[in-house]
N, C-alpha and C positions, 0 to 999 in steps of 0.2 A: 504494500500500500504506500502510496507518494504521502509522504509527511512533510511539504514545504507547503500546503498552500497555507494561504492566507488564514483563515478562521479558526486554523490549528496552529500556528504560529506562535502564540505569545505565551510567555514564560510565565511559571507562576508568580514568580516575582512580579510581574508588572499588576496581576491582583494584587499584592500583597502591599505594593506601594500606593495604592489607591485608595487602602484601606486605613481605617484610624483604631481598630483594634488594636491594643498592645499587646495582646495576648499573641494576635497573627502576625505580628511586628518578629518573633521570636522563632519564628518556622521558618528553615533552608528555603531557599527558593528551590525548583525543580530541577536544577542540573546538582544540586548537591545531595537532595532530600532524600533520608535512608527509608525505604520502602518497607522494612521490619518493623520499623519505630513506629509510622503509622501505624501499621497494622496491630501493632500491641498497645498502643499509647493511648487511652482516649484524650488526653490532656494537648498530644502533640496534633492528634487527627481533626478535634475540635478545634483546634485553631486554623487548620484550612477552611474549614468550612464556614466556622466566621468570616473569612477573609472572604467568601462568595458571598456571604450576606452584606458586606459593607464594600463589596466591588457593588453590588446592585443601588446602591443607593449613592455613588461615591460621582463625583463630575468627572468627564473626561474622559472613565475608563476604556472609551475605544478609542482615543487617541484622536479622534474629531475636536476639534475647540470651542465649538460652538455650545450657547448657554444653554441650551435644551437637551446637552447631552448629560443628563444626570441622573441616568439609574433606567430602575424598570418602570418606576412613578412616571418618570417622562414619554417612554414608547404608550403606554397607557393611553397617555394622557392627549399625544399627536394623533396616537388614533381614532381617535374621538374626535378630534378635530375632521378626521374626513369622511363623518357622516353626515347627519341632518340637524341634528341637534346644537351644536355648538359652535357659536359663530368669534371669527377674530375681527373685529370693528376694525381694527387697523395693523396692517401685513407686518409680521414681526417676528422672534423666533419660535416654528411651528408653523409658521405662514405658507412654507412649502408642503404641509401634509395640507392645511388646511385649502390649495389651489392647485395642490395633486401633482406639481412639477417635482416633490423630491423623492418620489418613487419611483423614476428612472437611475441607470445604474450607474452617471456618471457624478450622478448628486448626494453627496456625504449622508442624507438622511435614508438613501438606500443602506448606506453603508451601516449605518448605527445599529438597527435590532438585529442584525447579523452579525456584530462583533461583539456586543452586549450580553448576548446568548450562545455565540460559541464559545467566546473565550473560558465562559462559566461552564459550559458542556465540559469541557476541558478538564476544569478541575474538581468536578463533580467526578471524572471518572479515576482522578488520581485518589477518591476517598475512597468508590467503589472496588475497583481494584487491588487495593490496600488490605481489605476488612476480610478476612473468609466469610462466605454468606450462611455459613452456618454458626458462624462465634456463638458462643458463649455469656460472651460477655455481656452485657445491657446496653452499657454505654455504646459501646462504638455498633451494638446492633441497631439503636437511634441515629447514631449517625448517619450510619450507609446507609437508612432507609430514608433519612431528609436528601440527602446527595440522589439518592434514585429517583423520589419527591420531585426535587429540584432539575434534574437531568430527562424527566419524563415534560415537566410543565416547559421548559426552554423550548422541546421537542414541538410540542403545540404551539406556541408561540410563532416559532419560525416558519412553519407549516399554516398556519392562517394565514399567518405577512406574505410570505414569498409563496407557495402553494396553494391550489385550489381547494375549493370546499369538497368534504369527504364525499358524502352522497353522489353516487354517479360519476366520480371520478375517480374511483381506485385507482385504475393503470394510467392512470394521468403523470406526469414527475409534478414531485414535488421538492424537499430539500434532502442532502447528502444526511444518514446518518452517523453521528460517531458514538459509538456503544462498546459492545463485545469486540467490534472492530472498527476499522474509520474509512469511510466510502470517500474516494475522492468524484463518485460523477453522484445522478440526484438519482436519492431511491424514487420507487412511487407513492403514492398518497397512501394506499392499503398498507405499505411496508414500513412506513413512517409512523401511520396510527397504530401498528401492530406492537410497535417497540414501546410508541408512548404508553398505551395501556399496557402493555407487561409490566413498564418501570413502575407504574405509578399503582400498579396492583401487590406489586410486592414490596412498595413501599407503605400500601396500608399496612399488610402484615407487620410488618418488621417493626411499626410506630406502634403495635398494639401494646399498651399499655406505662406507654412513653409520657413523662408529664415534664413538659416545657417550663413549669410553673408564671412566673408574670413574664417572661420575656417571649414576645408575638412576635420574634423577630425570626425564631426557630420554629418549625413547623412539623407540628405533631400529627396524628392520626386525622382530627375533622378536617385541615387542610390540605394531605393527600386524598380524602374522599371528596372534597370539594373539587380538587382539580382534576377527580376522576368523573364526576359528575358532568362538569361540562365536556370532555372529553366522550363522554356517551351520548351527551346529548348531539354533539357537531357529528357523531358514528349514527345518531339516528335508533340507538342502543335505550330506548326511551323505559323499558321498564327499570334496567340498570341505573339511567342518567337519575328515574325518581327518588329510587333507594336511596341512592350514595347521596344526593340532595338533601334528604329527609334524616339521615344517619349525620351527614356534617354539620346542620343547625342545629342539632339536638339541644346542645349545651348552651347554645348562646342566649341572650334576654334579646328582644327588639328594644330601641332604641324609644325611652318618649317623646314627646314633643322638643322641650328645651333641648333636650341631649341634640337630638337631627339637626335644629337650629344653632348648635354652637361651633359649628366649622369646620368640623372634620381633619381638628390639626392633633387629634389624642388620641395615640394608639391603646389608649386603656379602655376606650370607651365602648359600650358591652356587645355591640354586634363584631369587633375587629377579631377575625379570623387569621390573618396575614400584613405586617407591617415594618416597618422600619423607623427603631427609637433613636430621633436626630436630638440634639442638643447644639449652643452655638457653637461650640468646637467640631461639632462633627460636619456641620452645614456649611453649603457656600452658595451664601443667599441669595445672588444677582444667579445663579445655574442653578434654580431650586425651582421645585413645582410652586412654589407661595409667588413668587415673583412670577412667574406665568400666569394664574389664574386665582388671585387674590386681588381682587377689584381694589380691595380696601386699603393696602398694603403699599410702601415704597418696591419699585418691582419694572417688568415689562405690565405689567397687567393694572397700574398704576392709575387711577380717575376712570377706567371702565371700559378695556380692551374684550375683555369675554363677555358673551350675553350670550340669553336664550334663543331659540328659536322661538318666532312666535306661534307656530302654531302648536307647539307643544305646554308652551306656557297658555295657553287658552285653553287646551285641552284639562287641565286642570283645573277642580271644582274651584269655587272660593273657599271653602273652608278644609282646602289640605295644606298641614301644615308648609307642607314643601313650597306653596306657591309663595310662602310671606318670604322664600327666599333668592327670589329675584324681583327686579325693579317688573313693573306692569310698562303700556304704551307709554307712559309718561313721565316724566324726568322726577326723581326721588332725591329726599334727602337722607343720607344712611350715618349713622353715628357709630361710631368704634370706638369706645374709650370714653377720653374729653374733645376727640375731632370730629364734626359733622361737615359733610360733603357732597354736594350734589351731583348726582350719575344720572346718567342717559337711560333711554328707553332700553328694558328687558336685560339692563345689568344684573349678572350674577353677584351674591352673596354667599353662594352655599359654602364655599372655602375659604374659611379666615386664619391667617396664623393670628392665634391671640398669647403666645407666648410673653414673656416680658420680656421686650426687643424688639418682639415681632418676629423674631429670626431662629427659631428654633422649633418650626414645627413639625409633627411627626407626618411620614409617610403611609397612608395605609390602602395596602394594594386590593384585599379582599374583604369584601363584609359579611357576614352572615343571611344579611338581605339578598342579596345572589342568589342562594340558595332556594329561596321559596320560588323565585321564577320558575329557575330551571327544574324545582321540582313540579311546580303548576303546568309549562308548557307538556314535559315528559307525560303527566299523567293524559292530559287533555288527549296527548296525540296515542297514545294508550288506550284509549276505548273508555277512562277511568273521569269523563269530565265531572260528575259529582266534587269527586273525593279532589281535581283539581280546583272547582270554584269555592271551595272549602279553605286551601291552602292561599288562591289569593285573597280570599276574605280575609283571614286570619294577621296579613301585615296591612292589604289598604286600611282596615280598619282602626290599625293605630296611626294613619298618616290623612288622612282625610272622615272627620266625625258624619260627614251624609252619605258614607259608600255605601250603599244595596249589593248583597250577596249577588254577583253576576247572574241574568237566568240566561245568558249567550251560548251556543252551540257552536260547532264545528270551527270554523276558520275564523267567524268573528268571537269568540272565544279567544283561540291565541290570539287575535288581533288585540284584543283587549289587557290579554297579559305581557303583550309584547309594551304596548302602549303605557302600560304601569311600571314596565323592566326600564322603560328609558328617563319616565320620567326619575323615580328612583335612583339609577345609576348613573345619572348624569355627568357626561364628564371624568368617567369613572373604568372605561374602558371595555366597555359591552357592546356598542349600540354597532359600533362597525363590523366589528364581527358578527355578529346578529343581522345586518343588510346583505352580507356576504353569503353566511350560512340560508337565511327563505330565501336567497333571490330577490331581493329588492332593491330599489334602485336610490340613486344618490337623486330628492328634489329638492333643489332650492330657489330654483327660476319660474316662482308662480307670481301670483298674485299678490298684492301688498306683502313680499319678503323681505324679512327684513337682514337677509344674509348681504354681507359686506359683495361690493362690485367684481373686485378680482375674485369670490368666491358664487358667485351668481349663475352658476349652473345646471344642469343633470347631466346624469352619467345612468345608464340603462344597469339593468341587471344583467349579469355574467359580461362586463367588457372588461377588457386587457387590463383599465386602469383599476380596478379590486387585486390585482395581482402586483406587488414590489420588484422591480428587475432585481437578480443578482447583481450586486454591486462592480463597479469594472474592474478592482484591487481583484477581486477573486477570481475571474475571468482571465485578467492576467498573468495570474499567478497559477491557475490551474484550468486550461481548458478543456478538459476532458469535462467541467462540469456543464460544458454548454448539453442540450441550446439551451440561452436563456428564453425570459418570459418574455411576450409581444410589448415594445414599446407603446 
């Protein structure tokens, strides 16, 4: 197998340097790292693996410069930018997801969740490989099951971005796998999801009875069945995607009112599933999701770059709590603190760092609110709509006081739970993948839209641009992985 391209290229040290762990500060890099140690160490192997957890949240780690390259918060976060949902008022960093120019392969933002998620594939497999998969041990049997966790969820990732949707395109290509072995050309979509659901099936097990205690920064049992969950759900696996759905929220409380309205900068707060605990040493605040999409905040997002769509902001009642958190048609005045400041029509409020600085808020990739979708959609498409309009009852009804138990069937049904998935996750990193997976299409060139000019489009269902070119670094470096994806 060729070991020079690109996405396999970088040392572990250059995680390591990324990262502000001190514990991962103290781990060989990979040309020196004793392969025993690991293996018997948990003390030694736990600090790589921290090192993936704070390369994910860390600026720059793919060697792009640019301020949005900072972690998984930010792939997320661009992605969302190029659905329907969430508009940039004025063209800034993100601006290229959000007017679809930087998903060609010659633009850095190709480059980004491909070096983001390989690099980590990488050293996910230096813990796998390490561990015997039958140890003994506890600890490091936790570990290699977050590392499989984490080495299955990349897998998905890269395969949404750069690959087609699963359903109906098995023998389609999609992205190279690196696992058991390391594929220098593109497996196919069947081959790719066959590996993710093995990783992350046997990183349920291995988490069974793994306790993270407060730190949501390590990922236990509900966040591998979480990410097996939608991994069933995009396979079409709909009695699975409900289970694992219904098995990953178990534990968690829904969010009250206050709580959903206070920003979503607290990884402690009770739906967080999956997150990243920033503090001001660990943050670099102008390359931070707050500075993006923190309307309120010193930032790019600064007097009220992000806003809503409108018609999704109309779509919701008046009295859900969600709606008090964006500005309406009409210019608002929003108070943080002791500063009051007037924003424009349909600014976003839903993300505040309210740290003391402002500059220290927490990351949080996954929430337990997730889960009830994708277990509602799975049931519905199950034959199971009851026991679906049950589970979405169960969270509208803490977020809007006039929700009526759905009595909708068949397609408007999901459409309905789809429509409550987006309002809920907003900006949160569902919705495009969600347009990708039904078939649907990008609109924002209707009537009274209030999407920004450079972003005032459609884009049809199944065209070229749902698909991310392979970057041209990698192409160059390795062409056996053509063809790439249609410009």
């Amino acid at each position: 197998m060729k070991k020079n391209k690109i996405i396999y290229s970088f040392l572990l040290v250059g995680a390591l340097l990324s990262s502000c762990s001190k514990d991962y500060l103290n781990v060989d890099p990979q040309s020196t790292i004793n392969s025993e140690q690991l293996g018997s160490s948990s003390a030694a192997t736990m600090g790589t693996l921290k090192g993936i957890f704070g390369s994910l949240r860390s600026y720059g780690i793919t060697g792009y410069a640019g301020h949005e390259d900072y972690g998984h918060k930010s792939i997320l976060s661009v992605m969302d930018l190029m659905g329907n949902d969430v508009i940039m008022v004025n063209l800034n960093w993100g601006g290229f997801n959000y007017n679809y120019t930087g998903r060609v392969m010659t633009n850095s933002r190709a480059h980004m969740p491909w070096l983001t998620y390989y690099t980590q594939i990488k050293n996910a497999n230096i813990i796998i490989n390490s561990i015997a998969e039958n140890t003994d041990n506890s600890d490091l049997k936790a570990i290699r099951g977050q590392a499989l966790a984490l080495r299955g969820y990349f897998h998905f990732m890269l395969a949404r971005i750069y690959g087609p949707t699963y359903v109906g395109n098995e023998s389609a290509l999609s992205v190279p796998i690196n696992a058991a072995e390391l594929s220098n050309k593109r497996n196919t979509v069947a081959e790719v999801y066959a590996q993710v659901q093995a990783d992350l099936e046997d990183a349920v097990i291995a988490l069974d009875g793994y306790n993270r205690g407060a730190n949501l920064e390590m990922i236990d049992k509900s966040v591998a069945q979480g990410f097996l969950a939608d991994v069933y759900l995009e396979m079409g696996k709909y009695e699975e995607a409900a289970k694992y759905a219904n098995l990953a929220r178990a534990n968690y409380e829904l969010l009250n009112a206050a709580a959903w309205q206070n920003g979503f900068y607290d990884i402690k707060q009770n739906e967080t599933m999956w997150g990243a605990d920033l503090n001001a040493e660990l943050t670099t605040f102008v390359a931070n999701f707050y500075s993006h999409f923190d309307n309120t905040n010193v930032g790019y997002a600064e007097g009220g770059n992000i806003t809503i769509d409108k018609r999704l902001y109309d779509a919701m009642s008046p009295k859900d709590i969600r709606k008090n958190m964006y500005a309406g048609p009409d210019s608002v005045v929003y108070t943080v603190g002791n500063e009051s400041v007037k924003y424009g029509p349909y600014v976003s409020f839903k993300f505040r760092d309210l740290t003391v600085g402002r500059t220290a808020g927490d990351y949080i990739y996954l929430r337990s609110a997730a889960m009830y979708y994708i277990e509602a959609e799975a049931l519905a498409r199950s034959g199971k709509e009851e026991q679906a309009k049950d589970v979405l009852y169960e969270i509208t009804k803490t977020r809007a006081q006039d929700y009526v138990r759905s009595s909708k069937t068949g397609a408007d049904l999901i459409d309905e739970i789809i429509l409550q998935k987006r309002i809920e996750l907003w900006a949160e990193g569902f919705a495009w993948f969600d347009l990708k997976r039904l078939k649907k299409g990008v609109v924002r060139n209707y009537t009274g839209s209030n999407h920004a000019t450079y972003g005032k489009f459609d884009i049809p269902a199944g065209d070229n641009r749902f698909l991310f070119m392979i970057p041209q670094a990698e192409v160059d470096a390795n062409p056996e992985i053509l063809p790439n994806n249609p410009q």
